[in-house]
N, C-alpha and C positions, 0 to 999 in steps of 0.2 A: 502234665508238665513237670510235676515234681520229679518223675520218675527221672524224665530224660537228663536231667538237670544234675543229679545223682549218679547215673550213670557217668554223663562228662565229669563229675568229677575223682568219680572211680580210677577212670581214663588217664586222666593226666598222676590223680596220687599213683597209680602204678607205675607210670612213666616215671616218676621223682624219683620213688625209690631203686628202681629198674637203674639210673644213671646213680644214685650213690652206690652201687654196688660195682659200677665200671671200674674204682683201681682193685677188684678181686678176681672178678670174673669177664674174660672181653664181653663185647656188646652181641657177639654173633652167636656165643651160648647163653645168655640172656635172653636173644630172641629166641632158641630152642626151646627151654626153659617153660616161655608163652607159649609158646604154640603147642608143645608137647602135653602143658597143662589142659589149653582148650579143646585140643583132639584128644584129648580122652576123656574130658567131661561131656563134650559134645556127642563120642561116639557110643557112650553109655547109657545118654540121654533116648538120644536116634534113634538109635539101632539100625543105621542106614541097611539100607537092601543093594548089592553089588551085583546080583545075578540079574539075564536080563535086560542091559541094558545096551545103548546103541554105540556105536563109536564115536556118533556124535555129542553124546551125552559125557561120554569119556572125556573129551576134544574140550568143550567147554570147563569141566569140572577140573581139566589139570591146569587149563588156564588160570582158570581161578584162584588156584591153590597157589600156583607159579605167583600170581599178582599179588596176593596176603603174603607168601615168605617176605618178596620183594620189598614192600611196603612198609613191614617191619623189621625187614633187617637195613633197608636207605635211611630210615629213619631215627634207627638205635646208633647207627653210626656218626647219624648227624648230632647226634643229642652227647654223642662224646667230644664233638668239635664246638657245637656252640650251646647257649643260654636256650632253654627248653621252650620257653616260651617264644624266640626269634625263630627256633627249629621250625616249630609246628605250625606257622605263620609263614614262614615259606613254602613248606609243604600243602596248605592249603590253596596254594593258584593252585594246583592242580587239578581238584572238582568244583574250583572258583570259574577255572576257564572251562571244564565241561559243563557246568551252567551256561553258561554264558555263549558258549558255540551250540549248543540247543538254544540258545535263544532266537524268535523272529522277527524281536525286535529293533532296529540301529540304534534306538537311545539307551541298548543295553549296555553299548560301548561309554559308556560311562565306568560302568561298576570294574570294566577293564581297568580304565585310567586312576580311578582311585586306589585299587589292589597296585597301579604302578605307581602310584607314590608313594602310598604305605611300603611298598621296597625301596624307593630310593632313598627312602626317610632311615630307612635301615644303613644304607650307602654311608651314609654321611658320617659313622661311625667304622670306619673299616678295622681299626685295632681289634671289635669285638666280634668279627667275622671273618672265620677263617674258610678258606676257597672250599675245601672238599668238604667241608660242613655241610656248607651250600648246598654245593652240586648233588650230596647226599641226599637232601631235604627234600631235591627239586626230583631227583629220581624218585622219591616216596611218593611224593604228590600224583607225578604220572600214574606209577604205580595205582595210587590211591582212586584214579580215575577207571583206572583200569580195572579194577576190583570192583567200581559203582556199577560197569557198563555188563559186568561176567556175571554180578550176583543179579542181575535181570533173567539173562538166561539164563543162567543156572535153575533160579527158581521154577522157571517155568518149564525145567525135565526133571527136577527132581523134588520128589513131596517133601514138606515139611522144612525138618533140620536135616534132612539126607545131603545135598548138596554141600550144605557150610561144613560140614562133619565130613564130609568125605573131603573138601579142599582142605580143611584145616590139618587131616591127617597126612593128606599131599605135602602140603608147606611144611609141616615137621617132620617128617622124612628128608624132607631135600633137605632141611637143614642141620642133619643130623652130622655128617661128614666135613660140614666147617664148623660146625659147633665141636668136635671130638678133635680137631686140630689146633683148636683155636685156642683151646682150654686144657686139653689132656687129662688128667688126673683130680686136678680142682674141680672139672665137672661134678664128681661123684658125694664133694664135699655135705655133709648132713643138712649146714645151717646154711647153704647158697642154693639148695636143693629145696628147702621151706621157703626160702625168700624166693626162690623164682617161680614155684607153686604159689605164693601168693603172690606176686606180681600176675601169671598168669590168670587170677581169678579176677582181680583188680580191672585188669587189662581187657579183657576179654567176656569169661561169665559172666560176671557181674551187668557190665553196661549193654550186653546185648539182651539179656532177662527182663531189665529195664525196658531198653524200647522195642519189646517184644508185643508186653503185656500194655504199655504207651503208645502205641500203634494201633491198638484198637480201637479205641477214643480221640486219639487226638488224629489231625488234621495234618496229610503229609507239609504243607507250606508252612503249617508251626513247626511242625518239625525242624523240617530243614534251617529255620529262622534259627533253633535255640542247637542246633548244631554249630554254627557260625560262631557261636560263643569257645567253641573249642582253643584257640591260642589265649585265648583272656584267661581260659582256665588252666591252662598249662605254665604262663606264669605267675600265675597265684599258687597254683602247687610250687613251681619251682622257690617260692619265694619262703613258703612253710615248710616244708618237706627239706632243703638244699641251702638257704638264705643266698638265694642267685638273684640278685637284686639288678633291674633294669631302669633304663638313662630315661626322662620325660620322651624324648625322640624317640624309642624304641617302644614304647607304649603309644607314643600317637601311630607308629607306621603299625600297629598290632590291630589300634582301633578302625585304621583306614582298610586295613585287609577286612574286618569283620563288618563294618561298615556297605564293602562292594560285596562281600558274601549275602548278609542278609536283604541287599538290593537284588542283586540275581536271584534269590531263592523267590523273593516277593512277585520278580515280572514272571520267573516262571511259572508260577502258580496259577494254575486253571482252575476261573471261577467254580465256584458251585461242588469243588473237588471233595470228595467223601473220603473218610480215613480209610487207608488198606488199597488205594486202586490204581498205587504207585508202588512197586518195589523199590522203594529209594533210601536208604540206610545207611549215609555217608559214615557216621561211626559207627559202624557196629564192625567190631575187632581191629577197630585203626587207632593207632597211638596217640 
């Protein structure tokens, strides 16, 4: 449990630092930055095997890759519009409502309606929310669903860390060409080059290490439970890290999102469920 815990907070302190560095660097070589860090710690790791394989294997793994750029690049952008912690609380309906549409339950529509008024509770503050923030956040989320549903299959055509390692070197490729536009010349700078190597390790190594070796012992429905915790710990980094300090309102609509998160993970949860017999990994390389 500790691990995971650690991890999210890895998470978000990379996110913090990741947005003070937004008036040097845009957000879109930033998310290069990550990703280029974790495809090559990963591809070092792997040693992924490219020979051999199918076009459906292919077909999967560039999706995947496609849904991690996404992910983190709707995300980074959001986090340069709004308060980090409002960000990644939007963000999270996204594998809020993929819980929840797996679910077979109707009294799951609860965890709906609470996740919707922990946003409207956000509403009622519009000065602190700006539209493409939003919309950014809310493409992450999708994203972020989209990535839960690929690292399924993925896992299951490619061994090990082959897959994450081969989409993470996908995703930092693609985003190589708005990163070198975005930025030009500042890319190359020494000290935004160590800060985005350690955002990338923050970001990424670090929290998937974590619940690597946490996945073995623990219990996917814990899991998921202490994932939920994810916007609580993004404005707690935002608040140490940035001093981005949030309205009582914006913290209850944070604790209402986390609130229907850890209700959906709970009905999801199949009794008697053994660690490992879920590929479900909602953070692991998400912001």
């Amino acid at each position: 449990m500790g691990l995971v815990l650690i991890g999210i907070l890895s998470v978000q302190i990379g996110a913090a630092i990741a947005k003070g560095l937004f008036g040097e660097i845009s957000p879109t070589a930033m998310v290069w930055l990550r990703l280029m860090t974790s495809a090559l710690v990963l591809a070092a790791v792997a040693r992924p095997r490219f020979t051999g394989r199918s076009r459906r294997d292919w077909f999967v793994v560039l999706g995947f890759g496609a849904s991690l750029a996404t992910m983190n690049w709707g995300i980074y952008q959001s986090f340069s519009r709004l308060p980090l912690g409002i960000a990644v609380t939007i963000e999270f309906i996204g594998p809020l409502t993929l819980a929840v549409l797996g679910s077979r339950h109707a009294r799951d529509l609860v965890w709906v309606l609470l996740a919707g008024v922990g946003v409207a509770l956000l509403g009622f503050q519009p000065a602190d929310l700006d539209l493409l923030g939003v919309l950014y956040a809310l493409l992450a989320g999708a994203a972020w669903a989209a990535y839960i549903l690929l690292s399924a299959s993925t896992g299951r055509r490619w061994a090990g860390f082959d897959g994450l390692a081969v989409a993470s070197i996908v995703a930092a490729l693609g985003m190589t060409v708005p990163a070198l536009l975005s930025a030009g010349s500042d890319l190359w700078d020494g000290r935004i080059l160590l800060i985005g190597a350690l955002v990338g390790l923050l970001s990424s190594v670090i929290p998937y290490s974590c619940e690597l070796v946490a996945l073995r012992s623990l219990r996917p429905a814990v899991f998921g439970i202490l994932m939920s915790l994810e916007p609580a710990a993004a404005a707690l980094a935002a608040i140490v890290v940035l001093s981005e300090h949030l309205s009582v309102l914006q913290w209850l609509a944070i604790a209402c999102v986390v609130a229907a998160s850890i209700g959906a993970t709970r009905s999801g949860a199949t009794p008697g469920e053994k660690p490992g017999e879920h590929e479900h990994r909602p953070g692991t390389l998400a912001p």
